[in-house]
N, C-alpha and C positions, 0 to 999 in steps of 0.2 A: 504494500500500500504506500502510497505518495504520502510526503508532508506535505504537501502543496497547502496553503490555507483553502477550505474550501470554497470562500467565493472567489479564487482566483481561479478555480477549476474550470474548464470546457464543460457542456452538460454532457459530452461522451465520455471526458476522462472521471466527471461525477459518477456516471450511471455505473462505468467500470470500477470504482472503489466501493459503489456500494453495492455489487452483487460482488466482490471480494467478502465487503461487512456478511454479509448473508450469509453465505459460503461458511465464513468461519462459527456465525452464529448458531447455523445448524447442526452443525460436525459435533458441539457439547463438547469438543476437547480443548473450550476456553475457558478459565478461572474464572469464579464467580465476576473479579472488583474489574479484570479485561472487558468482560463479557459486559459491564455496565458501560466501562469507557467504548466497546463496539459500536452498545445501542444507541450512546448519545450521537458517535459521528453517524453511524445512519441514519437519524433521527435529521442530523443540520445537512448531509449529504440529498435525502430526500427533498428537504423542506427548498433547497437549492434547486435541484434539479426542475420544482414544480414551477418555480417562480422561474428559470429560464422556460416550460413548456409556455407560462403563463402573457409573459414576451413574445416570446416567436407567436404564437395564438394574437396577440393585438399588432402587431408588426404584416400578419398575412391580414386581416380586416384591415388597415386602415389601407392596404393595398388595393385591396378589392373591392373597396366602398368608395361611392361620391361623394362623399362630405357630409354629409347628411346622414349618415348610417345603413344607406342602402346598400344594398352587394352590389357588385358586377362584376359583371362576367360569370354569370351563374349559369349561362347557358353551355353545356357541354360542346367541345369543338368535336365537328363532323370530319374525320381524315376518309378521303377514298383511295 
């Protein structure tokens, strides 16, 4: 696992330490006081990751709206 601080994380190299956290959380072959330090970084690893899907999610609407809140481009393109 990286020490990278976790908001300096990529949300791929987040998602990749926290199925590392997982990984290890499952296996039971962590010490009880580890096994609390896992859950905390899973815990800020997730809450990270949400808040980048949470981004990129208002980053494609404001792409794909007129200003006004409307979509576009909601019609599927026809390829022949």
């Amino acid at each position: 696992m990286t020490d990278k601080p976790v908001k300096d994380m990529s949300f791929e190299d987040a998602m990749a330490a926290l199925e590392t956290v997982v990984g290890q959380l499952e296996s039971g072959n962590v010490p009880l006081e580890d096994s609390i330090k896992l859950y905390e970084k899973g815990a800020a690893l997730k809450a990270h990751c949400e808040a980048k899907l949470k981004s990129a999610e208002e980053k494609v609407a404001q792409i794909t709206s007129d200003g006004n809140g409307n979509a576009t481009g909601a019609n599927p393109v026809e390829i022949s």
